[in-house]
C-alpha positions as a LaTeX table, in Angstrom:
\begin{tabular}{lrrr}
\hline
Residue & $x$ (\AA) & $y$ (\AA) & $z$ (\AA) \\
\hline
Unk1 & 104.04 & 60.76 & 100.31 \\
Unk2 & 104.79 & 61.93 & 96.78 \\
Unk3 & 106.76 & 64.94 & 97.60 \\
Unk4 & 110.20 & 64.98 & 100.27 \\
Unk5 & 109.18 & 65.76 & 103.26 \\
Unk6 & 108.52 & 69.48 & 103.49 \\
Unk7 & 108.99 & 70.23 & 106.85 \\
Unk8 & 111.96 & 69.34 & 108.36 \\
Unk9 & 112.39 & 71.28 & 111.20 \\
Unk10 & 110.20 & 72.87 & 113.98 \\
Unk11 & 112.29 & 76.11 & 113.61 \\
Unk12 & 111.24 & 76.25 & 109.99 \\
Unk13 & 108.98 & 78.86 & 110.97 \\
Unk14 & 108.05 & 82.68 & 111.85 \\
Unk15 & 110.30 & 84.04 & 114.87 \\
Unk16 & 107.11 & 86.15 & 116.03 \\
Unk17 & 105.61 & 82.46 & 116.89 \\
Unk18 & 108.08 & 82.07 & 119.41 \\
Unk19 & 107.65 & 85.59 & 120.71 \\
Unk20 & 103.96 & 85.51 & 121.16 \\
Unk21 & 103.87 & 81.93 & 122.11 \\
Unk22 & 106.51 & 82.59 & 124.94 \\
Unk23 & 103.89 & 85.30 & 126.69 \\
Unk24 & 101.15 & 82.63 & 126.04 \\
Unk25 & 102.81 & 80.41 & 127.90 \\
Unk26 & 104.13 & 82.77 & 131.06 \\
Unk27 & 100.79 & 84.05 & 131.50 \\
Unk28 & 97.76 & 82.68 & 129.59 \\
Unk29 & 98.06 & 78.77 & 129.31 \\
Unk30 & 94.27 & 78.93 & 130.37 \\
Unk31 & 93.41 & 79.54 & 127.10 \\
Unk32 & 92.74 & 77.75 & 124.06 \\
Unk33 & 91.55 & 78.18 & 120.22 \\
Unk34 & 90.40 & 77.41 & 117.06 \\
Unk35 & 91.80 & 78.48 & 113.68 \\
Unk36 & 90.24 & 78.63 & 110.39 \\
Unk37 & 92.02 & 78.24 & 107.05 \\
Unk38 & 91.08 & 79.96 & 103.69 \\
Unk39 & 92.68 & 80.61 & 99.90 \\
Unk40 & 91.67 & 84.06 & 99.20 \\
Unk41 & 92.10 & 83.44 & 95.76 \\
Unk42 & 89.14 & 83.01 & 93.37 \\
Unk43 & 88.79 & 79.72 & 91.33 \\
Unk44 & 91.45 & 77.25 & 93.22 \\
Unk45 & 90.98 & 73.29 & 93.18 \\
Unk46 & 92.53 & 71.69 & 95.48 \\
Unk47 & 92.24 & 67.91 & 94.07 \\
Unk48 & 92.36 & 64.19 & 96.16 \\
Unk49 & 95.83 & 63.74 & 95.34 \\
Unk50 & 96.57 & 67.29 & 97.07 \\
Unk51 & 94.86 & 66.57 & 99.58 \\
Unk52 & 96.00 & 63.18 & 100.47 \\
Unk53 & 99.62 & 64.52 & 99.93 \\
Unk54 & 98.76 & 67.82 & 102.50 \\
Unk55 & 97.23 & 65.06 & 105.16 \\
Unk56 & 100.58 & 62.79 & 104.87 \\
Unk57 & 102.68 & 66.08 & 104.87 \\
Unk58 & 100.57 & 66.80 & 108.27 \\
Unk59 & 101.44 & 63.70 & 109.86 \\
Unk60 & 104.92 & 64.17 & 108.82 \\
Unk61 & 105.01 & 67.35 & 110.82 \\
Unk62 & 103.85 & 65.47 & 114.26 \\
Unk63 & 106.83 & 63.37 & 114.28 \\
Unk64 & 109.07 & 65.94 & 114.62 \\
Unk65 & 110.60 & 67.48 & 117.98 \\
Unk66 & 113.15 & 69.70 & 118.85 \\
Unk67 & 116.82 & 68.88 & 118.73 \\
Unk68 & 119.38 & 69.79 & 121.16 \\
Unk69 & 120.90 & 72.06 & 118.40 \\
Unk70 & 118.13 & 73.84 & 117.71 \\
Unk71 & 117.25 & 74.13 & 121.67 \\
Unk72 & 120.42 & 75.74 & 122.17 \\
Unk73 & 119.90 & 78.13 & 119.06 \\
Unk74 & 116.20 & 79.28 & 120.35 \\
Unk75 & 118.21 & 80.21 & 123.58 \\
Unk76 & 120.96 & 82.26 & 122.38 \\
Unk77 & 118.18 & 84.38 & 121.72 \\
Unk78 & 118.26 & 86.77 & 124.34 \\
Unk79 & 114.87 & 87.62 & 124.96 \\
Unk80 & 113.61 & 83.91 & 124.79 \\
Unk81 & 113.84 & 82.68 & 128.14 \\
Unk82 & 115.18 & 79.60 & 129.42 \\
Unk83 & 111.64 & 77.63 & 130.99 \\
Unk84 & 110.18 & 78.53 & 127.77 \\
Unk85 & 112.90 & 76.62 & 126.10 \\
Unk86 & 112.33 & 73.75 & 128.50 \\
Unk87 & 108.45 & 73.75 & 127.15 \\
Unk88 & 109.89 & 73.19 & 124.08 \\
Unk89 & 112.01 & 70.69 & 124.86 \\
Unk90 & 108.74 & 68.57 & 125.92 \\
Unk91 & 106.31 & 70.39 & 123.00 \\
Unk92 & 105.54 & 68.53 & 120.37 \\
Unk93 & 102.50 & 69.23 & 117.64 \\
Unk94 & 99.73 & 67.32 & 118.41 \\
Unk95 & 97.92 & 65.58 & 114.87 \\
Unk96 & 94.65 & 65.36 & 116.98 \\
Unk97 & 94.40 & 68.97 & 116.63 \\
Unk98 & 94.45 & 69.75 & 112.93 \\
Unk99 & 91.01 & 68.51 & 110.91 \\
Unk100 & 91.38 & 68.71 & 106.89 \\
Unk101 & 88.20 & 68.61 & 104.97 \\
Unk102 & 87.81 & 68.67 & 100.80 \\
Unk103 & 84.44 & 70.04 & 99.47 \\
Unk104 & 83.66 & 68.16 & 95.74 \\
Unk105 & 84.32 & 71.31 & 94.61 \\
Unk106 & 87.81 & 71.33 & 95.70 \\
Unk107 & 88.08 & 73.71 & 98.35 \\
Unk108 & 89.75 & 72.53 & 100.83 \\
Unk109 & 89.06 & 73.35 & 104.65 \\
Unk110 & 91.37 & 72.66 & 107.58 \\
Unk111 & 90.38 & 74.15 & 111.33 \\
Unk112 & 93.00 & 74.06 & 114.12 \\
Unk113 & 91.88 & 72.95 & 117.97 \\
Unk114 & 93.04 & 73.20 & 121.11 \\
Unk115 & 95.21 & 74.92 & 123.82 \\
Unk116 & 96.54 & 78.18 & 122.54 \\
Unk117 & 99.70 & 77.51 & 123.36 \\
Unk118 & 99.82 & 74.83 & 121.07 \\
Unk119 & 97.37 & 75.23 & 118.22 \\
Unk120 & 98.90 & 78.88 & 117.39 \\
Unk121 & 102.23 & 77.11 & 116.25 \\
Unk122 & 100.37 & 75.40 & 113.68 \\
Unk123 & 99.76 & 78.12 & 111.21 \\
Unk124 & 103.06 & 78.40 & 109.76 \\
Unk125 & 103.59 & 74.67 & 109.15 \\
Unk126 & 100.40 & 74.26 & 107.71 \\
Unk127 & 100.49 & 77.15 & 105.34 \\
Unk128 & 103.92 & 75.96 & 104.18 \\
Unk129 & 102.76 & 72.93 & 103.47 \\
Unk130 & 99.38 & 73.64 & 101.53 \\
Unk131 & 101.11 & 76.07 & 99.21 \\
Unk132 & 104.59 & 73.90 & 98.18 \\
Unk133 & 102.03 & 70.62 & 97.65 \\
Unk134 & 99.95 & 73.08 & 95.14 \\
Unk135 & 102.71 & 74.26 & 93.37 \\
Unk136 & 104.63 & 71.57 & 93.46 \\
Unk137 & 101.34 & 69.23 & 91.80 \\
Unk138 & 99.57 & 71.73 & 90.22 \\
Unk139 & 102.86 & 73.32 & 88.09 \\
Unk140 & 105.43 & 72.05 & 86.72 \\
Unk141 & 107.83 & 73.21 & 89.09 \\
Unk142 & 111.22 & 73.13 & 87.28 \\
Unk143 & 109.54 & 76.16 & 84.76 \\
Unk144 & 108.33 & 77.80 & 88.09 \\
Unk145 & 111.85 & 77.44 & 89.84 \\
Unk146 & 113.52 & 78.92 & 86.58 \\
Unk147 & 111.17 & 82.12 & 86.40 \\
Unk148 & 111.98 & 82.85 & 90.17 \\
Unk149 & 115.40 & 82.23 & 89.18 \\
Unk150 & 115.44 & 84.54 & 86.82 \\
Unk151 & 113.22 & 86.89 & 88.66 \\
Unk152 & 115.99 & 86.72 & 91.91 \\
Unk153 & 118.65 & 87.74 & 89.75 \\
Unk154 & 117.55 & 90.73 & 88.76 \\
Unk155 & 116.18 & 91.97 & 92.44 \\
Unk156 & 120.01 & 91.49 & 92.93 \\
Unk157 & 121.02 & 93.32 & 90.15 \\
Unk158 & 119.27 & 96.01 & 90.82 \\
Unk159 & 120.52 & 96.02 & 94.42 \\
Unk160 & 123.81 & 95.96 & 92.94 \\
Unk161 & 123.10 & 98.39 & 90.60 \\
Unk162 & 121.71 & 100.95 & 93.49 \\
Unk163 & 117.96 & 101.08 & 91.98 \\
Unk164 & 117.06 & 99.95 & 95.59 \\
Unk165 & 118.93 & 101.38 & 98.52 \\
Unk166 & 116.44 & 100.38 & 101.49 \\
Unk167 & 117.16 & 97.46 & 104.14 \\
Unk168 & 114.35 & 94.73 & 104.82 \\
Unk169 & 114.24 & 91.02 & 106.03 \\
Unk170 & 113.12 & 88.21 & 103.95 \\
Unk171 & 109.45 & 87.56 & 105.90 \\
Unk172 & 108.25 & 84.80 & 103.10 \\
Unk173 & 107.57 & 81.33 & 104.66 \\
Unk174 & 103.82 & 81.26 & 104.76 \\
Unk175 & 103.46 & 81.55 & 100.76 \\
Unk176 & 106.77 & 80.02 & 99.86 \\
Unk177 & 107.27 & 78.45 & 96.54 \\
Unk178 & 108.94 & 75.93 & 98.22 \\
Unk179 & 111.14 & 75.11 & 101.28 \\
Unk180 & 114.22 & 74.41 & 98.84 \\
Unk181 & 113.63 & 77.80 & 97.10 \\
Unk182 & 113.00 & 80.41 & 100.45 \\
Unk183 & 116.83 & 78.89 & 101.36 \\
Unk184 & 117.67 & 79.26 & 97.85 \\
Unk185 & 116.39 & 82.98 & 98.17 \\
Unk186 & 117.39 & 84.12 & 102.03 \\
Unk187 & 121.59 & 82.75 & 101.10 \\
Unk188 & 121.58 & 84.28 & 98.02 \\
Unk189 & 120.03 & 88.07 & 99.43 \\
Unk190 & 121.68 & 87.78 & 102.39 \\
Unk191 & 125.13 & 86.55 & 101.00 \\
Unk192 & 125.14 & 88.84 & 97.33 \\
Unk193 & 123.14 & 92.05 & 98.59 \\
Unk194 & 124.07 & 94.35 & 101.64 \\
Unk195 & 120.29 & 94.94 & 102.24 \\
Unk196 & 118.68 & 91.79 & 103.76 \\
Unk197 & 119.20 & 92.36 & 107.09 \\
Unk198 & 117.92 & 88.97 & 108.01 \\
Unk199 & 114.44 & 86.52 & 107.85 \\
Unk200 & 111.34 & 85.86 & 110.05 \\
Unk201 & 112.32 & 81.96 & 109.67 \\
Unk202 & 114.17 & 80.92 & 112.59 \\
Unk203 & 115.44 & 77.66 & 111.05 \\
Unk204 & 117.02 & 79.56 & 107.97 \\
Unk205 & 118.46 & 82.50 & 110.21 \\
Unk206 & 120.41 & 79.83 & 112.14 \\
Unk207 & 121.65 & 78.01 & 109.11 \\
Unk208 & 122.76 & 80.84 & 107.39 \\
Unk209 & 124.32 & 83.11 & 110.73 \\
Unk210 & 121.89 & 86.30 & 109.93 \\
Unk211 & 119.33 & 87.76 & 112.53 \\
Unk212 & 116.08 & 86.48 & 113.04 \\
Unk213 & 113.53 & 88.83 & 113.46 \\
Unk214 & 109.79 & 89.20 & 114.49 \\
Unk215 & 107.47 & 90.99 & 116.49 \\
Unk216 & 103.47 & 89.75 & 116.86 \\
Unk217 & 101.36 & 88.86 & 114.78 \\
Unk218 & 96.61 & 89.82 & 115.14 \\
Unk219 & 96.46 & 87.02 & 116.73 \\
Unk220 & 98.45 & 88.38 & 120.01 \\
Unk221 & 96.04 & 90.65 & 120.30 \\
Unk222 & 92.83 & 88.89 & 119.13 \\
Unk223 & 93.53 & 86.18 & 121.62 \\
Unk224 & 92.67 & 89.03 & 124.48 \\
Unk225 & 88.66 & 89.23 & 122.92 \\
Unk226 & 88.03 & 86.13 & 124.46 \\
Unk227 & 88.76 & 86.77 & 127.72 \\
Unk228 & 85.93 & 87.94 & 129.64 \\
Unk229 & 87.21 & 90.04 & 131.51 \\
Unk230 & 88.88 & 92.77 & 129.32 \\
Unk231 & 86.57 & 95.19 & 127.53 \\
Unk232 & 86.73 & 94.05 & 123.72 \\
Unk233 & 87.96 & 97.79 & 122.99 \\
Unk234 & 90.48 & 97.69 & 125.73 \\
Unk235 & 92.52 & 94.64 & 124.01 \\
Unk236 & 95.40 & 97.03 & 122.76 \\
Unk237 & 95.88 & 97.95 & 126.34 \\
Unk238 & 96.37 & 94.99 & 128.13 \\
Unk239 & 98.57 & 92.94 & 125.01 \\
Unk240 & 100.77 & 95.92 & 125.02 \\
Unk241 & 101.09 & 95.71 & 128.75 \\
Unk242 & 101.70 & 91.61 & 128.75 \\
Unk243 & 104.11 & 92.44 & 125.74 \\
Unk244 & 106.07 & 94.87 & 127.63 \\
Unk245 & 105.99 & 93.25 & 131.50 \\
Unk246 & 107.63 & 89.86 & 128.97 \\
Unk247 & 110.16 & 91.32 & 126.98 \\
Unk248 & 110.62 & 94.66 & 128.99 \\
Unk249 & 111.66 & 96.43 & 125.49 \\
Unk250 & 113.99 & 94.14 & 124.07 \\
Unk251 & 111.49 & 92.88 & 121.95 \\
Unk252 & 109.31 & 96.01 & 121.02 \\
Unk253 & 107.65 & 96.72 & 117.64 \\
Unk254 & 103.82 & 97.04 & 118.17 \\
Unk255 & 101.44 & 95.73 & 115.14 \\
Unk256 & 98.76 & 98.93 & 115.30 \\
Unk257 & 95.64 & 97.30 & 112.88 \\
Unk258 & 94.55 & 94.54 & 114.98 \\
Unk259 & 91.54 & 96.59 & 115.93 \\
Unk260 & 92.23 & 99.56 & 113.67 \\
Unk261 & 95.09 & 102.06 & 114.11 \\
Unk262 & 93.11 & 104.93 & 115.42 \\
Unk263 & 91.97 & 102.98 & 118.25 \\
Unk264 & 95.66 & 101.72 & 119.00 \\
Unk265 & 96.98 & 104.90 & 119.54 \\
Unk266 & 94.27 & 105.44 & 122.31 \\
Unk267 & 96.63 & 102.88 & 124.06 \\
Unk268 & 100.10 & 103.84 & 122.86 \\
Unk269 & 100.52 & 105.76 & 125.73 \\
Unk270 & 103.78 & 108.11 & 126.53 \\
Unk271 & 104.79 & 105.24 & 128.51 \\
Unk272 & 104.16 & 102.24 & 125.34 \\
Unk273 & 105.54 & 104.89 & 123.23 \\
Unk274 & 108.83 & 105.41 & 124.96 \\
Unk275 & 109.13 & 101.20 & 125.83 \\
Unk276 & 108.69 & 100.41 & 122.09 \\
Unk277 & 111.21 & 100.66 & 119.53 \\
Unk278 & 109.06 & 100.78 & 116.78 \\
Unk279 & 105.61 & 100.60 & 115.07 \\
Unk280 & 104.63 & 97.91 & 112.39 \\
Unk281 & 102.29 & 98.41 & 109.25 \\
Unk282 & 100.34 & 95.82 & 107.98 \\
Unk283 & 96.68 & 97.34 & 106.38 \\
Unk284 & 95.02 & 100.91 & 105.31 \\
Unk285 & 97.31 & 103.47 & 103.22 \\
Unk286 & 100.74 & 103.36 & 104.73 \\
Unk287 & 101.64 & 106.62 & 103.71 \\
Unk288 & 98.68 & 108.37 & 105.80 \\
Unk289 & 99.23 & 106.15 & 108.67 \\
Unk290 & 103.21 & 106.84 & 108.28 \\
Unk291 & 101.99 & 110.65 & 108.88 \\
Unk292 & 99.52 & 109.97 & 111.60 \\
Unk293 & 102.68 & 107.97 & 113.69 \\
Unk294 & 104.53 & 110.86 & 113.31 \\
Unk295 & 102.43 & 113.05 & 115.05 \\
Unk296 & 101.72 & 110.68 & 117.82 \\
Unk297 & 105.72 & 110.72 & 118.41 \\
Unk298 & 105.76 & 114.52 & 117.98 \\
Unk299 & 102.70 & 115.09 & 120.26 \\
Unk300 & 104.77 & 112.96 & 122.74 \\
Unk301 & 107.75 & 114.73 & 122.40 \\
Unk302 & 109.50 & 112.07 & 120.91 \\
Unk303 & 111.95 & 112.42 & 118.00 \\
Unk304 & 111.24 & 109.76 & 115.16 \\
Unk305 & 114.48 & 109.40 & 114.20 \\
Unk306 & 114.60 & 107.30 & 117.78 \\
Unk307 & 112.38 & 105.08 & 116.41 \\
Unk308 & 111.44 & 102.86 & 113.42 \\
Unk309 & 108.32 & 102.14 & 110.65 \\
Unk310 & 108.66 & 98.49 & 109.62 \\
Unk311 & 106.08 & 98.29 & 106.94 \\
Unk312 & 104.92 & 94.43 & 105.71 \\
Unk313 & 101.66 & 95.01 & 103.77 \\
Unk314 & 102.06 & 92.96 & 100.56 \\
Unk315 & 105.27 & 94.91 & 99.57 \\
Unk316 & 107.41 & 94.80 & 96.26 \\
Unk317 & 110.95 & 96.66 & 95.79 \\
Unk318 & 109.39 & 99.08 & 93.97 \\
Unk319 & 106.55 & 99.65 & 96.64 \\
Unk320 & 109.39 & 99.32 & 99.20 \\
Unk321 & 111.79 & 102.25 & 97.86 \\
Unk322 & 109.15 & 104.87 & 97.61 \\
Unk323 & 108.47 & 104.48 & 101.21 \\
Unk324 & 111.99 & 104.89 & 102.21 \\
Unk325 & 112.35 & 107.81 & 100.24 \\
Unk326 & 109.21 & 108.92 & 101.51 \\
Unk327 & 109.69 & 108.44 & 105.34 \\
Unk328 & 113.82 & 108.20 & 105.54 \\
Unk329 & 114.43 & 111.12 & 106.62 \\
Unk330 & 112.01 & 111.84 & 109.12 \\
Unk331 & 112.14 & 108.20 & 111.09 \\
Unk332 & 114.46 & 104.71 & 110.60 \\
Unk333 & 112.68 & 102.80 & 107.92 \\
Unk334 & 112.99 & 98.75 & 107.18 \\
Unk335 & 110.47 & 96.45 & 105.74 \\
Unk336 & 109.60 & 92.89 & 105.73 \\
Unk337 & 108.71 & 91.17 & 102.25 \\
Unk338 & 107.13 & 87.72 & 101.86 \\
Unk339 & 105.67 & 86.50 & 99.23 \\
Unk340 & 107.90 & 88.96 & 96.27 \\
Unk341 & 110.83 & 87.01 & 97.34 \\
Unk342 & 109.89 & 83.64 & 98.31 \\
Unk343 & 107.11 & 82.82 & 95.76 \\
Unk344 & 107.59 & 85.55 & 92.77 \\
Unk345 & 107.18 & 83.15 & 90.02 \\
Unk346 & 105.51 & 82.92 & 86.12 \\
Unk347 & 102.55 & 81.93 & 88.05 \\
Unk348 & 100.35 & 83.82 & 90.41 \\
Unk349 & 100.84 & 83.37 & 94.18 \\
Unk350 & 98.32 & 81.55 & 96.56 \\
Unk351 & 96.81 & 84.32 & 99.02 \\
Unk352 & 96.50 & 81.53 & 102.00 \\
Unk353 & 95.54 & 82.37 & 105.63 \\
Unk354 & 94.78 & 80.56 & 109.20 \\
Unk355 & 93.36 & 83.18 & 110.98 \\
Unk356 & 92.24 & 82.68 & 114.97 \\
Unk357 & 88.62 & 82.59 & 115.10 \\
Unk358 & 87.76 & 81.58 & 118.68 \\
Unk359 & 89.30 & 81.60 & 122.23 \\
Unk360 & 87.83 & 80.09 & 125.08 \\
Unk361 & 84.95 & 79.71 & 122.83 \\
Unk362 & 84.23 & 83.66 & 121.75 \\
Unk363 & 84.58 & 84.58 & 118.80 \\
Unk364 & 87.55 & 87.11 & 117.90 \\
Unk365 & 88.10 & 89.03 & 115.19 \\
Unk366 & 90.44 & 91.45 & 112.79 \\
Unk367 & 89.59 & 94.86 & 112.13 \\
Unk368 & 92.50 & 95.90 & 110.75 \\
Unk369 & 92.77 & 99.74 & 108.51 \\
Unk370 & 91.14 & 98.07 & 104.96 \\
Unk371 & 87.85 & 97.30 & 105.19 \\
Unk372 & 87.14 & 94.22 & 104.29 \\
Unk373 & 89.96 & 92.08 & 105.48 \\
Unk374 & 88.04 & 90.59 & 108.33 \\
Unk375 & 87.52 & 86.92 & 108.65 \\
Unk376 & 85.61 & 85.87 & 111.04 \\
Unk377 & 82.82 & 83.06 & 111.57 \\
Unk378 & 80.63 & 85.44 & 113.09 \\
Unk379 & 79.21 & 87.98 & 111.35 \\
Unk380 & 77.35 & 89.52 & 113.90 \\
Unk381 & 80.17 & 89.91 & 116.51 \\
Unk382 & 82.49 & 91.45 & 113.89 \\
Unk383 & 79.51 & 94.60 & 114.15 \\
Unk384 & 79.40 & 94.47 & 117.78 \\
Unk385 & 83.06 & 94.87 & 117.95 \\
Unk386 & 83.65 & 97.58 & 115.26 \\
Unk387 & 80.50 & 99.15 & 117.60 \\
Unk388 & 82.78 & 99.07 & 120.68 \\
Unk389 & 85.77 & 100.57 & 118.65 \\
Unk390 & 83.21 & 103.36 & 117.42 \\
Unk391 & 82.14 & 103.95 & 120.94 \\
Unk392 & 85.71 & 104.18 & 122.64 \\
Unk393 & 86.44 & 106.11 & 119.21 \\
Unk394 & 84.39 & 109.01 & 119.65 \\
Unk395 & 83.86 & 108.55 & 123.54 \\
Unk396 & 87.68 & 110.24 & 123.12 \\
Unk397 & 86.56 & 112.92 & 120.82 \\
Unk398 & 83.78 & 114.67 & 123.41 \\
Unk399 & 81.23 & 113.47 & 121.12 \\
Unk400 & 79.17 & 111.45 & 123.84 \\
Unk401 & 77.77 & 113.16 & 126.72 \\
\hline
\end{tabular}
């Protein structure tokens, strides 16, 4: 390898991995996946020595396991259970799993296979890794590690200051700059701000004693597509109801875009709605679905101010602040913010994804409340789905016989 070793740790990683991989394992290890990379980004080379560097970085990854101290950290969290922990214990990632392709164009492919419960916990390691190698051989990275320098200290100025007055957690390790720089960032907000409240990377919440916080991610509910026996526009339902029978509250913030928000709510129920703390927004104009989750509360009788919005749709401070002082003072507002902390740099930020594209081998899909976010390797069964949305949609409204 050219670079240090970039992962170092199998908690260097989302806490929401855990979380969904923890129900995976409890009550669907009959299923497995595939997942699909992609750079969203127009114009990106990836060249040979990249790619050579992101295979060796790969194989670097499947040497690692679990230490005791870790273990024990992964269990002090109190809804993580203690056979899950065990699993881990054993779990390892498996290299046979991950293929990495390069076009001669320089667009690189990489597809993840196998048992759900295994290939899901992929995605974090592998986007870390894709976007430090680019950076780090593409840039010259002591000029990008000065301008988020620079760039950090005035975010905490301005904290300081009071320009910002909203709490959020640091949620930045798939598009990190670098491993070095997302500690860098989460000690420095968390240690010289009152307002980071803690980080989605488990590894970084333990080293530094702040909370570690997650919910699920589309692919919790996607996964439920390819089971045959749930009705595609019934997958809300039934994740909501494995999330809940798991966790029994302790772990509740619902992600409403999976399969658009408006169909959601069909399944937030008085019941969902009183056994989750919170809702999550991650697509579509926040500020009308902000407003439409109020009135679901209110037509439920619920107060808002019993429950929270965590927003975490491509946010900045300034994006961040007008929400709060939008929504404060009807319901408890927090956000999570990747990529403006962890990779806000001179240069412009990778948009990288690994996206779940098949379980048992169906295709599944993302919806989600901005059209044209979907990726999925079927064309056709993204229209049959968005059909069965439509259908359920207005089958609710009185407007089929």
């Amino acid at each position: 390898m050219i670079l240090e070793p970039i992962i170092v740790s199998l908690l260097d990683t989302d806490l929401y991995k855990f979380n969904m991989d923890q129900v995976i394992f409890h009550k669907h290890t009959d299923l497995s996946g595939e997942y699909d990379f992609r750079c969203r980004n127009e114009g990106v080379v990836f060249t040979q020595e990249m790619f050579k560097e992101i295979n060796e970085q790969i194989d670097h990854l499947c040497t690692l396991r679990f230490t005791k101290k870790e273990l024990d950290y992964l269990r002090s969290i109190r809804f993580i259970k203690d056979d899950y922990v065990e699993f881990l214990r054993l779990w390892r990632p498996i290299r046979d799993y991950v293929e990495t392709s390069l076009s001669p164009e320089g667009q690189l492919g990489i597809v993840v296979r196998g048992p759900l419960f295994s290939a899901m916990q992929f995605e974090i390691y592998l986007l870390e890794i894709v976007n430090e190698v680019y950076f780090r051989l593409k840039f010259d990275y002591v000029t990008l590690r000065r301008s988020a320098e620079e760039r950090l200290r005035q975010k905490i100025h301005d904290f300081h200051k009071g320009k910002y007055s909203f709490k959020f957690a640091e949620f930045g390790c798939r598009r990190r700059l670098s491993r070095e720089w997302q500690d860098e960032v989460v000690k420095r907000l968390a240690l010289e701000t009152k307002n980071c409240v803690g980080t989605s990377n488990v590894y970084l919440a333990m080293k530094y004693r702040v909370k570690p916080i997650g919910t699920f991610a589309h692919e919790f509910v996607q996964m439920y597509q390819g089971i045959d026996s749930i009705p595609l526009s019934y997958t809300n339902h039934h994740a909501l109801e494995d999330w809940y029978d798991e966790y029994r509250g302790d772990n509740g913030t619902a992600l409403t875009d999976t399969i658009t928000t408006d169909l959601f709510l069909l399944d937030f129920n008085r019941s969902m709605v009183n056994n989750f703390k919170g809702v999550r927004h991650d697509s579509g104009d926040p500020y009308e679905w902000g407003e439409k989750m109020l009135a679901h509360y209110e037509k439920y009788g619920v107060d808002p101010m019993s429950k929270q919005f965590l927003f975490s749709d491509s946010l900045d401070f300034d994006k961040a602040q007008a929400l709060y002082d939008y929504f404060k003072d009807r319901v408890k507002v927090t956000f999570g913010i990747g990529t403006f902390c962890s990779n806000d740099t001179c240069e412009k930020p990778l948009n990288i994804v690994i996206k779940l594209q098949t379980v048992n081998g169906n295709p599944v899909a993302k919806l989600s409340d901005t059209p044209g976010k979907e990726m999925c390797r079927d064309p056709e069964y993204v229209k049959y789905l968005r059909q069965g949305v439509e259908f359920r949609l207005r089958r609710q409204k009185g407007m089929l016989s």
